[in-house]
ChimeraX commands (.cxc) that place a marker at each C-alpha (Angstrom):
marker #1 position 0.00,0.00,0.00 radius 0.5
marker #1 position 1.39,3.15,-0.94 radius 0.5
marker #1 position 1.03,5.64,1.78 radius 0.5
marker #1 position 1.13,9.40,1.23 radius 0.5
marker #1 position 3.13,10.60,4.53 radius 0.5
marker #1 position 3.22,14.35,5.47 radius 0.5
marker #1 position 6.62,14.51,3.84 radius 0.5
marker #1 position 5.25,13.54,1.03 radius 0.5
marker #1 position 2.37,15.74,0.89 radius 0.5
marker #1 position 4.15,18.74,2.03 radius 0.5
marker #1 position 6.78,17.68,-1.27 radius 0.5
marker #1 position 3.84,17.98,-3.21 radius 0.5
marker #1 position 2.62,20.99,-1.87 radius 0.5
marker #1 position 6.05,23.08,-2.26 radius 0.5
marker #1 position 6.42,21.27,-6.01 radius 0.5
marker #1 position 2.75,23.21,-6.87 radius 0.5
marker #1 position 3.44,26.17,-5.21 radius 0.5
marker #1 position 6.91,26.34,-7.53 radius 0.5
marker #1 position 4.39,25.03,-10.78 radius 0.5
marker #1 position 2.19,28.05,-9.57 radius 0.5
marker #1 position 4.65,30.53,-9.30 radius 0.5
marker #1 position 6.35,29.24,-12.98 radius 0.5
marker #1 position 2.77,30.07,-14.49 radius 0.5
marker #1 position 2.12,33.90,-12.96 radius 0.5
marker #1 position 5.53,34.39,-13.82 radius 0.5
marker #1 position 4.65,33.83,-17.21 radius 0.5
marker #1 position 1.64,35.25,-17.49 radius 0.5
marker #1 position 2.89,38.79,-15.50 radius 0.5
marker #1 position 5.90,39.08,-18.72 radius 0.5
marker #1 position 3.14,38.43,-20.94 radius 0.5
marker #1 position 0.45,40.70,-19.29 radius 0.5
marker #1 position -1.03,42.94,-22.15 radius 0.5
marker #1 position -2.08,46.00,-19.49 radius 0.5
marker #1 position -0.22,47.19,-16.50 radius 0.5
marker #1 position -3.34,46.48,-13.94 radius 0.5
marker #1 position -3.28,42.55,-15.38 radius 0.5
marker #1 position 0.59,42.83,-14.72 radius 0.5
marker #1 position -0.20,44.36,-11.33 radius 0.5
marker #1 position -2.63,41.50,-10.40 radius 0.5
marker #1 position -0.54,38.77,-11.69 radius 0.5
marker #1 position 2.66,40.08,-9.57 radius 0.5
marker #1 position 0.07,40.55,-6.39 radius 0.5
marker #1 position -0.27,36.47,-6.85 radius 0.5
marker #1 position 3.46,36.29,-7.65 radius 0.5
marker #1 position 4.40,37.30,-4.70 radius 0.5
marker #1 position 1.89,35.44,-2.22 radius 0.5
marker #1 position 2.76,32.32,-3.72 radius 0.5
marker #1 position 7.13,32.80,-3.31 radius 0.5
marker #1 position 5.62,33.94,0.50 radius 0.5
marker #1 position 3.65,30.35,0.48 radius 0.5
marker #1 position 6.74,28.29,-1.28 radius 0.5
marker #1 position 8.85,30.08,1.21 radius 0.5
marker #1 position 6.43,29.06,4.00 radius 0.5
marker #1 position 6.59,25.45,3.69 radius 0.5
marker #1 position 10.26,25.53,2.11 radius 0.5
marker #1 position 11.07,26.66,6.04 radius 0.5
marker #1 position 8.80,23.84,7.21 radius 0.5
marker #1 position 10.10,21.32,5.30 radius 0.5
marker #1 position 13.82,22.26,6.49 radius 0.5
marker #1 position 12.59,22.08,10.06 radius 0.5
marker #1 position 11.27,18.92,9.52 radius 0.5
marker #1 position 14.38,17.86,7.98 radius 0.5
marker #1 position 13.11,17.00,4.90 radius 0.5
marker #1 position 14.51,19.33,2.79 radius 0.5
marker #1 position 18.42,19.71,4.10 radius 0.5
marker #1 position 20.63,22.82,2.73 radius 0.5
marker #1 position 24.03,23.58,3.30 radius 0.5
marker #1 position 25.27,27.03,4.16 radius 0.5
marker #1 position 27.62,28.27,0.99 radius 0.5
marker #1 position 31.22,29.17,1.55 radius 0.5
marker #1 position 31.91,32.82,1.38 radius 0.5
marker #1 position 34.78,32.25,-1.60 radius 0.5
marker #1 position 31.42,30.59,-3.88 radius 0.5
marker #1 position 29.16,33.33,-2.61 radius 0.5
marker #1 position 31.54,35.86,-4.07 radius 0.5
marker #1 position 32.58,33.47,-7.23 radius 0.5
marker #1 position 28.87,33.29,-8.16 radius 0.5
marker #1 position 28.47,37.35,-7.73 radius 0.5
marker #1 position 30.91,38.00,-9.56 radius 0.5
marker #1 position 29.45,36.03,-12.33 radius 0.5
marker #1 position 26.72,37.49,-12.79 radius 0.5
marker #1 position 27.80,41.00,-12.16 radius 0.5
marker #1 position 29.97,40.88,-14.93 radius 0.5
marker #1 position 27.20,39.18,-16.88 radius 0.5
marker #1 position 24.58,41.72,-16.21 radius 0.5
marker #1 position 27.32,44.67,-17.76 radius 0.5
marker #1 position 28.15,42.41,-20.82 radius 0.5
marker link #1:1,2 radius 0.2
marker link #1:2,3 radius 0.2
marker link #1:3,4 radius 0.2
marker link #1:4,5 radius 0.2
marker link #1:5,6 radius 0.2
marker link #1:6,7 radius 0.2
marker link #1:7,8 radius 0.2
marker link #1:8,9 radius 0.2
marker link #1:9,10 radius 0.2
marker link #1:10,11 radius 0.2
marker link #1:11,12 radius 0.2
marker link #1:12,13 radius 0.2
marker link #1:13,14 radius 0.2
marker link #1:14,15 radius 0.2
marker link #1:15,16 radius 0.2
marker link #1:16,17 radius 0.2
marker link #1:17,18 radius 0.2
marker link #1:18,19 radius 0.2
marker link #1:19,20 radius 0.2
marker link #1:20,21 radius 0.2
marker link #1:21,22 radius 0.2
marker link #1:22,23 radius 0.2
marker link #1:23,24 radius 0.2
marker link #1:24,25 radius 0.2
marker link #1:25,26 radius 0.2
marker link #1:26,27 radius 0.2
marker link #1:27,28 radius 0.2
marker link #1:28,29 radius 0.2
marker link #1:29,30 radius 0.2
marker link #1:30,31 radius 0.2
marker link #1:31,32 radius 0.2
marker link #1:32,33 radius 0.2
marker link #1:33,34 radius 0.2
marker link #1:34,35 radius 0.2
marker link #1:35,36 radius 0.2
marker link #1:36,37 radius 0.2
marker link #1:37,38 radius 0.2
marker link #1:38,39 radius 0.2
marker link #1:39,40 radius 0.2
marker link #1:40,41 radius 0.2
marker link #1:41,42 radius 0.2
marker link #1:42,43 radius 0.2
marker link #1:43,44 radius 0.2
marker link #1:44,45 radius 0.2
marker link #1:45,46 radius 0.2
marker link #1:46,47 radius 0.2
marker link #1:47,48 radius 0.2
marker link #1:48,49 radius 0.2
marker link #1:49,50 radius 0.2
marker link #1:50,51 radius 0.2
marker link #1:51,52 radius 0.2
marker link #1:52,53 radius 0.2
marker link #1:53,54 radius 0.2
marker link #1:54,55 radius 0.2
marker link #1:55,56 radius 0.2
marker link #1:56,57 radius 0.2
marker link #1:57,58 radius 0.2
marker link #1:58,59 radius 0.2
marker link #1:59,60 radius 0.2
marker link #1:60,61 radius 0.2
marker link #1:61,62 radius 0.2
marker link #1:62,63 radius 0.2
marker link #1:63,64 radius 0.2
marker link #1:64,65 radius 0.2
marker link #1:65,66 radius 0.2
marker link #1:66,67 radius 0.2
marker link #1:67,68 radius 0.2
marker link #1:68,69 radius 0.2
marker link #1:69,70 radius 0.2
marker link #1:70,71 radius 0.2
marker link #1:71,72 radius 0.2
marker link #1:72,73 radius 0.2
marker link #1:73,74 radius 0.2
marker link #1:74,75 radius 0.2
marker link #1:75,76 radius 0.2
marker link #1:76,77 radius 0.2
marker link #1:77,78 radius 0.2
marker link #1:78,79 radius 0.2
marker link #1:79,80 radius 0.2
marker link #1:80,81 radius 0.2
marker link #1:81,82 radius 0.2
marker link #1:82,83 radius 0.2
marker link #1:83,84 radius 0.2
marker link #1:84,85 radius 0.2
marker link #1:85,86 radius 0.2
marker link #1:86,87 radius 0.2
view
């Protein structure tokens, strides 16, 4: 019997609220009026707040382990896209 745990339902619940946020994304660059931009950044931004939500849960849990970044790859990866940003 396959049995959907909480880890697995909160997994399922942070991959939506990343297929969610992939969608108003899309639809705010393609917005044909400011106001439908407007609206569609609104939703934007409660759903990274959401994602963010049970991201921080998740860690808690344990379920979704991170590792702090070294300072030297922090500043390697800035420096990337610094330079690409002039280019």
């Amino acid at each position: 019997m396959n049995v959907y745990d909480d880890k697995k339902m909160t997994t399922d619940v942070l991959s939506t609220q990343k297929h969610i946020a992939d969608g108003c994304n899309a639809f705010a660059n393609e917005a044909a009026s400011p106001e439908v931009k407007n609206a569609f950044m609104d939703i934007l931004n409660d759903e990274h707040r959401l994602g963010h939500e049970v991201f921080d849960l998740m860690s808690r849990r344990g379920w979704y382990p991170t590792e702090t970044a070294p300072a030297d790859k922090i500043a390697c990866v800035k420096n990337k896209f610094s330079q690409g940003a002039q280019g």
